[in-house]
C-alpha angles and dihedrals in degrees: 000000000000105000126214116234125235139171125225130202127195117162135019127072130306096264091060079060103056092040095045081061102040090048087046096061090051103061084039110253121172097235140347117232132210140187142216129221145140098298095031138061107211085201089063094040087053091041091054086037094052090047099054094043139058109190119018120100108250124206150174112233089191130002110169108258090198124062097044125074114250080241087062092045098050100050090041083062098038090059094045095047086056091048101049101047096261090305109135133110103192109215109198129193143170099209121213125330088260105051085053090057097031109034093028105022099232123132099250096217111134103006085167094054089040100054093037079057089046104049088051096049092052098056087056089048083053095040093053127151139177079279093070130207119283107176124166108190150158095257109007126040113189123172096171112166100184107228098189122054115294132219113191114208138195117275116263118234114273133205132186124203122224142171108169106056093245084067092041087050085058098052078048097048102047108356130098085227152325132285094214119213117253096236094051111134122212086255094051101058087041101050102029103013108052095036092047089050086042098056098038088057082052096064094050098036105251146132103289089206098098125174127250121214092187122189121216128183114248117192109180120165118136085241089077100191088060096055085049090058093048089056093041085048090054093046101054079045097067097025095066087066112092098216085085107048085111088085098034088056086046105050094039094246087126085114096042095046087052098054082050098051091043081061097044091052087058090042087240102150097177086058095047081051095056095046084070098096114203094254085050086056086045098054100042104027148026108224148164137056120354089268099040087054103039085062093043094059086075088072091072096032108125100017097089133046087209114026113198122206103215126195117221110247098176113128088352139142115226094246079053091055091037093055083044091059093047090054091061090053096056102042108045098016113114 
């Protein structure tokens, strides 16, 4: 599988975003990547990105699915498809249970039902003509008559995130592809994540062959063993949540992720560091000098369609993400 090489973003200001694309397109990436959280809107990142770029594929990786109406999302693509150049690949997530009920207000109950309703419903929004949209569902109920003059247009391509294989069955089942987790390990796509997309596009009868848009993190800085901390540093990050304790289980890290958590719970982030043992590196990152990192991305080559270098944020400034980001330009940039 030849892979096609992106670069993610997560962190920093706005600015690190536009010039991460623009940058990107320079040293001839395939697509730009950014995300959405409590302090950031990915439609406005995409929007800035899309305006200070001409070729590059931009995407969300991820844009909340929950919090907007189908209705919003639709027409937020919609626009930045059209300002782009029809260059957007709209990644779409729900986040932990938690962040749907804390940060949304939603109940959190069935994201995998609820995304596999949504996709759907936003081809047909896109899709829209004088005829209007009438949809009673379990999650979403639209009647829309359009009263002004409809285009319909052709459906933007759409990726779901997914980490548990019930959410991975979803991206299978009605996405264009998979956003896939940063701290995703080549046994773990291989043994969770194909046959989970696999089985989801059986259900709904189509090519079980789904892309997969994968994040790994990509901790580049010409003091190596500080790169190797950063990484360390994002990895405890994700690892503390307990969504993910499937690959955790799977790999062996349960001591190591305890350690982590323990840490956490005392808000000692040196220690949470130093609980990432080095397979544990090897198996979620590449990190290290330029040239240390340039070999270990090997490590990851053929497992995604789409392969996304991604900067550690984790306990950053944003001069700090923004130099990170730099660093994967230049190291893996054409």
């Amino acid at each position: 599988m030849a892979e096609r090489l992106g670069v993610a973003v997560h962190g920093g200001t706005l600015a690190t975003a536009v010039e991460a694309a623009r940058r990107a397109e320079e040293r001839g990436f395939e697509s730009v990547w950014t995300t959405e959280f409590y302090d950031r809107s990915a439609t406005v990142s995409l929007a800035a990105m899309a305006a200070a770029t001409s070729t590059v594929t931009i995407a969300s990786g991820i844009a909340y699915a929950v919090g907007r109406s189908p209705l919003v999302l639709a027409a937020e693509a919609r626009d930045l498809d059209e300002l782009s150049g029809g260059r957007l690949v709209l990644g779409l997530g729900t986040g932990t249970r938690r962040m749907q009920q804390d940060w949304h207000g939603i109940d959190g109950e069935s994201p995998a039902p609820r995304v596999e309703e949504l996709v759907p419903l936003l081809r047909r929004i896109w899709g829209m003509d004088a005829s209007g949209v009438q949809h009673e569902g379990r999650f979403y109920r639209m009647a829309l008559q359009p009263t002004a003059e409809v285009t319909p247009r052709a459906p933007v391509p759409t990726y779901l995130a997914g980490f548990n294989a019930r959410m991975v069955q979803a991206a299978g089942a009605v996405a264009d592809g998979l956003v896939g987790h940063p701290i995703f390990t080549r046994r773990y796509v291989e043994e969770v994540v194909r046959p989970a997309l696999e089985t989801g596009a059986k259900k709904t009868g189509r090519d079980p062959d789904v892309p997969i848009a994968g994040y790994v993190i990509c901790s580049v800085a010409d003091d190596g063993d500080r790169a190797r901390r950063d990484a360390a540093a994002q990895i405890a990050f994700y690892t503390v949540v307990r969504t993910y304790r499937s690959i955790v289980e799977l790999e062996g890290f349960e001591s190591q992720v305890a350690a982590i958590r323990e840490a956490w719970s005392r808000r000692d982030a040196d220690a949470m560091i130093a609980a990432v043992t080095p397979d544990m590196l090897a198996a979620m990152a590449v990190a290290g000098t330029p040239e240390e990192a340039h070999d270990q991305l090997s490590n990851f080559h053929g497992l995604y369609d789409r392969l996304l270098c991604y900067a550690p944020s984790y306990g950053l400034t944003g001069p700090e993400i923004t130099e990170r980001v730099d660093a994967i330009l230049d190291t893996f940039g054409g």
